[in-house]
N, C-alpha and C positions, 0 to 999 in steps of 0.2 A: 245269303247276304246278311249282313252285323250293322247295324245303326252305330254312325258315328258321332260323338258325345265330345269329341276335343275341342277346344277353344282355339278359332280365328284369330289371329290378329285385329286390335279393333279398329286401327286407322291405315291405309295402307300411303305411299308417298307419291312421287310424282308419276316413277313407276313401279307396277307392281306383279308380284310374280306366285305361280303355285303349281306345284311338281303334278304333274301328269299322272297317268294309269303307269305307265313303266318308269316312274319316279324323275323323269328329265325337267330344267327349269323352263318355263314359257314367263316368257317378261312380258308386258305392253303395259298400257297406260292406265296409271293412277288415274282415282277422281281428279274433274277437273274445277268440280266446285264443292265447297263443304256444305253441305246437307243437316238437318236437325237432328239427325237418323244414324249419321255420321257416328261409327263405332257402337250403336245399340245391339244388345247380346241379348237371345229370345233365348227359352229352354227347349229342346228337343225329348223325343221320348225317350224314357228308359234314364232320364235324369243327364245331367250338364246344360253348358249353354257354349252356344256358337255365336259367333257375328251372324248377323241379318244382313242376308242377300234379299234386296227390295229387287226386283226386276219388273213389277208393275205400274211403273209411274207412270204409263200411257192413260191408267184409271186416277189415279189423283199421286201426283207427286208429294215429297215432302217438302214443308218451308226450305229457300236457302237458310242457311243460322244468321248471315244478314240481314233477312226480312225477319224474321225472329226478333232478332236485337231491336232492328224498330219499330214494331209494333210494342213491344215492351218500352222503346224511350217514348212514343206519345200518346200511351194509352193514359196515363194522369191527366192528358188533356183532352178526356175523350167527352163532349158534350153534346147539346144540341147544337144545329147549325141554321146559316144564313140569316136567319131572324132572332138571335143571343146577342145580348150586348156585353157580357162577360167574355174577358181575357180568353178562357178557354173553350169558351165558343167561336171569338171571333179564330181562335188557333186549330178548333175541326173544321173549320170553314176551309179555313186556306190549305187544308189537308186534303180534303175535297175537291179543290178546284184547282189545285197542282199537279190531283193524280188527273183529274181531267186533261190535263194541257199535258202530263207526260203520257197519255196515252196516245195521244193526238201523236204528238214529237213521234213515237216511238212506230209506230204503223204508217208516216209518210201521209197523213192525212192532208186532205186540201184544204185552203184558207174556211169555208164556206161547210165542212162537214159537221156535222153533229157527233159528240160522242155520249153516247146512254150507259150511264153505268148499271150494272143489271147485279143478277145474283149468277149468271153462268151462260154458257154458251145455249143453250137450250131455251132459257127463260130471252136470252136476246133475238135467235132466231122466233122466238114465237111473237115479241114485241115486234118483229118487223114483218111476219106476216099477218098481224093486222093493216099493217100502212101500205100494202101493195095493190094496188089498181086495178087487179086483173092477174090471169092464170100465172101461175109458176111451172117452169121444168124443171123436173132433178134427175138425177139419174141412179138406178138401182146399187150402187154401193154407199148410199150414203150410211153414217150413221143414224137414226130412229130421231136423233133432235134436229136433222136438215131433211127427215123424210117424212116425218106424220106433222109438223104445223102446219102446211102448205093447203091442206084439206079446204080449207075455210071460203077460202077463194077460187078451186078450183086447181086443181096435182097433177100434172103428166110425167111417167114414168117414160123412160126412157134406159131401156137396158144395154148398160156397159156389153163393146163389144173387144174379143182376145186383143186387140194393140186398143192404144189410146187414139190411134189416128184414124182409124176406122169409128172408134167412138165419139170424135167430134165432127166426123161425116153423119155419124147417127146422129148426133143433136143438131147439126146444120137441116137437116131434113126435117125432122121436127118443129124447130123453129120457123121454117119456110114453110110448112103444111099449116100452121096456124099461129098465129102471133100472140107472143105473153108477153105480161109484163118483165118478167124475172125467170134469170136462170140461176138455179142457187145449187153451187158444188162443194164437195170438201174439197181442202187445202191440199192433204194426204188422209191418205187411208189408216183410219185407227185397228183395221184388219190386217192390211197386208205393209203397211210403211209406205207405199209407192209414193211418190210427189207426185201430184199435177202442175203441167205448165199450165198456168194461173194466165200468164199474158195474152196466150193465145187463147185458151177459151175467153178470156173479155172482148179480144177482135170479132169473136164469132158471136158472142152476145151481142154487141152493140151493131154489128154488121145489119141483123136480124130485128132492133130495136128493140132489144130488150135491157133491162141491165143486170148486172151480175152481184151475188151476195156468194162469199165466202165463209164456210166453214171453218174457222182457222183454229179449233180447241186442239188438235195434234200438232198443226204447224207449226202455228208462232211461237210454241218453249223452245223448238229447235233451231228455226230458222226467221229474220227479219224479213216482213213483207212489208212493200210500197204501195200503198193505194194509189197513188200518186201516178209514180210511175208505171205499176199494170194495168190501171183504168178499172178497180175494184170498187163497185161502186158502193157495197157494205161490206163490210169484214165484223165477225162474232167471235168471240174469244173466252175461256173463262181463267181464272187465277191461280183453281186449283189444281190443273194440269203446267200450270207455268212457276212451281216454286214460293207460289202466295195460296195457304189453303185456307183462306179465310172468309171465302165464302159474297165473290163479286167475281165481275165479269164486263164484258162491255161490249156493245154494238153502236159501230164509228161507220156515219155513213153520208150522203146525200140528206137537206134539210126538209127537202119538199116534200114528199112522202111524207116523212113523220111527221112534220108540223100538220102537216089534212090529217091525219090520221085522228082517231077516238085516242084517247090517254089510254096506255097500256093498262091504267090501275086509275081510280079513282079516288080521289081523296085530297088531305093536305100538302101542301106544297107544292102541285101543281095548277095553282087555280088564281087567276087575279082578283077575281072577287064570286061571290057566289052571294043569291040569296036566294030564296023557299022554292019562289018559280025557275032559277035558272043558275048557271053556273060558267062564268068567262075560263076558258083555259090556255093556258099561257102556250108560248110557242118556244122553241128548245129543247134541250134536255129534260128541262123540268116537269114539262109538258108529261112526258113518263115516268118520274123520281117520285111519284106520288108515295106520303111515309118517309118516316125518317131514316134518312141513306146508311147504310153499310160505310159508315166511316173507315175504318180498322180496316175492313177490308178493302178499299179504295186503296190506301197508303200503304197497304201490302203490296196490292197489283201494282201501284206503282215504283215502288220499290224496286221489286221484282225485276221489271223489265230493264231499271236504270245497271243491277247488277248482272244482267244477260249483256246489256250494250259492254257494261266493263271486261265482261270475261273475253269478248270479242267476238264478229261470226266467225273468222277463217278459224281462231281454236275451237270454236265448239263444233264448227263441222269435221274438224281433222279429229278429233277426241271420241264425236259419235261415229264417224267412217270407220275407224279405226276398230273399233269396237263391234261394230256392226259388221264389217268382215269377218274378226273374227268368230263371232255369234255362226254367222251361215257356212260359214265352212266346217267348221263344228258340227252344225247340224246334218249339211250334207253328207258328214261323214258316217252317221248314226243309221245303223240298220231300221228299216221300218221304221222311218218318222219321215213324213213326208212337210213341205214348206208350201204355205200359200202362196199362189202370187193370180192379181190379175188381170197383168196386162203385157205381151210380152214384148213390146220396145219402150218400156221406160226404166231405166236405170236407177234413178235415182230414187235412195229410197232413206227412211227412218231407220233409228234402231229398234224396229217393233218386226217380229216374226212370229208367226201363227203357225203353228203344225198341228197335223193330224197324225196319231198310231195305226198304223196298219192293224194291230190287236189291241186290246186290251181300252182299258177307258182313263181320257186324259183328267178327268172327275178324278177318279185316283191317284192317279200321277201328281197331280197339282198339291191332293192334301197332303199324300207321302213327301213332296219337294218341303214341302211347310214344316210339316209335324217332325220328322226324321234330322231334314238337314237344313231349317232354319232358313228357306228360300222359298221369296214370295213369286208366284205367278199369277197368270187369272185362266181356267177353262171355261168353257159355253160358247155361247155367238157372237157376244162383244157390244149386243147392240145395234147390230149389222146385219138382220138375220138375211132380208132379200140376198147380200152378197153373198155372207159365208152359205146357205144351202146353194148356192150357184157354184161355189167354188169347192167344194166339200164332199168327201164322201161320205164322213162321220157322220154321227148326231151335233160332236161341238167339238170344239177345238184348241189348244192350248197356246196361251198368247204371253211370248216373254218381248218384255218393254224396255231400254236405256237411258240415260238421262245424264245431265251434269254430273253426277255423284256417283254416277257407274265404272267400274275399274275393269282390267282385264281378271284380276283373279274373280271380281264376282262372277264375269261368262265364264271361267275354265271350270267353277263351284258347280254352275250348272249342268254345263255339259257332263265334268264326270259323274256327278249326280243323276242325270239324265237315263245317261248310255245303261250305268246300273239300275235302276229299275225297269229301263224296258228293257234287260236282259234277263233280271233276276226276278222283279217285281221289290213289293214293298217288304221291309222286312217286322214290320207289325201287322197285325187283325185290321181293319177299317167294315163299318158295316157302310152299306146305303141306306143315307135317312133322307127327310123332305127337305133337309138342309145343307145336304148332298153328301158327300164321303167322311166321315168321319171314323177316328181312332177309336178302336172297341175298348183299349183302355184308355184313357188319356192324364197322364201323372204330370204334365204339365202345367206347372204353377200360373196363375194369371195375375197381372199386374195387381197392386192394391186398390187402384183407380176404379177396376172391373171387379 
């Protein structure tokens, strides 16, 4: 096998196309939104550059170039906030409490919820398991940021069973064997892409008196959810998986909880008055915004979400279906690479597919996709680890991800990329370091920035 060094085309159009292994054209669908990323050429080994095949935005996406653009028109007015009497304070102010009010809009929130803006999904989940009452159940596929907060208060695991209906027989018995306060699920699986029906596990929460928090860091880039309407009683989000990588997130929920709760963080801005013996702490959002907010970041997330509402859901679920088809038949078609999946009546799924090699190690695989031909992936456990060794025969596993800005020729890049190394292998040296597979030589130039 010969490392290929030609240059991609840098932008592809509405649809886009790339000759196969026996040279024939395969068409489908152009990006369906422009990306920061959009036409960036990386160098491969042995010298040239290719277009960048990102296929990891399930781990952090890139800006849209729209949130781009406006974080650039109002970072001149970036100040302090709430208590500035200058122009450009009172102008982050109202930056801040617009991306509040479009988060709220955008997730179906009820008149009466609170929305916390955070730094990310993780930091939200942990803010709210401080404010919960009493035990939580989760269940063994979460990822590690809806499975280790929980500790605090007391964690019941609850192991996913092969259908989803059988696993919320498993959580109804759980629930009835002993009562918590909270059941808190992913949205979908940042492993295997599955959706959860979200509605019905909230009938079974609240059936049981419990309420329900979502995990939504995979979901909401791809799809709109209702609190409203499925009875969600928290939903956790972050911005960097949603198009806005600038570093906030949010958890929109029920006020009661968090208002008893202790302040996530202690300090200014959350405090009506304080002196030496004691400290009054306000009740809201602010009650946990202690420190000066993630402006930039607020006004990206929301951004973000008003240019997801613009692209549409029905196109962005025909764009990632579409896509995402093609992805798994592809894959099925590949000797020795097998497809996670964990659960087998739910259909509907993400553009996110995990495999495992029958030989060889996807640690390699991933660097050679990288180094060779300018395609990003991610290998290991994701994060997931309870699931992935449940579902896994491997040590770790290889996870390709889709997104707004994903085309057909990026999956067909992959795929024939793929098929060739695990038939051929890599066609450079890679040693194994602590930093994992690395090229024994490596002549690729690094940006000036690094």
């Amino acid at each position: 096998m010969t490392s290929t060094a030609t240059t991609v085309p840098a932008a592809a159009p509405a649809a886009s196309g790339a000759p196969d292994v026996a040279g024939a054209m395969r068409i489908g669908p152009g990006p369906l939104a422009e990306l920061v990323d959009a036409g960036l050429e990386v160098p491969v080994l042995g010298g040239g550059r290719v277009r960048h095949v990102n296929l990891d935005v399930a781990a952090s996406a890139p800006a849209l170039a729209s949130v781009a653009a406006h974080v650039a028109a109002v970072l001149p007015y970036y100040a302090s906030v709430h208590r500035g009497t200058g122009y450009a304070s009172q102008a982050s102010t109202a930056l801040l409490e617009d991306a509040r009010i479009q988060v709220a809009r955008h997730v179906g929130a009820r008149l009466d919820d609170l929305v916390v803006l955070t730094r990310n999904t993780t930091d939200a989940l942990n803010l709210l398991a401080g404010a919960v009452p009493g035990e939580t159940v989760v269940l063994d596929i979460e990822h590690h940021a809806n499975l280790l907060p929980w500790e605090r208060r007391g964690r019941r695991v609850v192991v996913a069973r092969p259908t989803f209906a059988a696993t919320l027989e498993a959580l109804a018995a759980e629930l009835a064997r002993r009562p918590a306060a909270l059941l808190s699920i992913t949205g979908a699986s940042n492993l295997t892409g599955e959706v959860l029906p979200l509605d019905a596990v909230a009938d079974l929460a609240h059936a049981h008196g419990a309420r329900l928090a979502v995990d939504a860091a995979q979901l909401l880039p791809h799809r709109r959810i209702d609190l409203a309407g499925t009875g969600i009683d928290y939903l956790a989000f972050s911005g960097h998986k949603a198009y806005a990588p600038f570093g906030a997130g949010a958890l929109v929920g029920r006020a009661d909880w968090l208002d008893a709760a202790a302040p996530h963080l202690a300090g200014g801005g959350a405090v009506e008055s304080v002196s030496v013996e004691a400290a009054v702490w306000k009740t809201g959002p602010e009650r946990h915004e202690a420190g000066t907010p993630n402006v930039v970041g607020a006004a990206a997330l929301a951004r973000a979400l008003v240019e997801l509402e613009r692209l549409g859901d029905d196109a962005r679920a025909a764009h990632e279906d579409a896509l995402a088809a093609r992805l798994h038949d592809g894959l099925a078609a590949l000797p020795g690479v097998r497809v996670l999946s964990g659960f087998g009546d739910l259909d509907d799924r993400l553009g996110i597919a995990t495999i495992e090699l029958e030989r060889g190690s996807v640690g390699l695989v991933a660097a050679a996709l990288a180094a060779e031909h300018g395609i990003s992936v991610r290998a290991g456990r994701f994060c997931a680890h309870p699931f992935f060794d449940r579902l896994a025969t491997r040590a770790n596993g290889l996870r390709v991800s889709l997104g707004a800005g994903s085309s057909a020729d990026d999956v067909d890049r992959l795929l024939d990329a793929l098929a060739r190394l695990v038939a051929d292998g890599p066609a450079h040296a890679y040693d194994r370091t602590p930093a994992g597979w690395c090229p024994r030589t490596d002549d690729r130039p690094r940006p000036s920035f690094a």
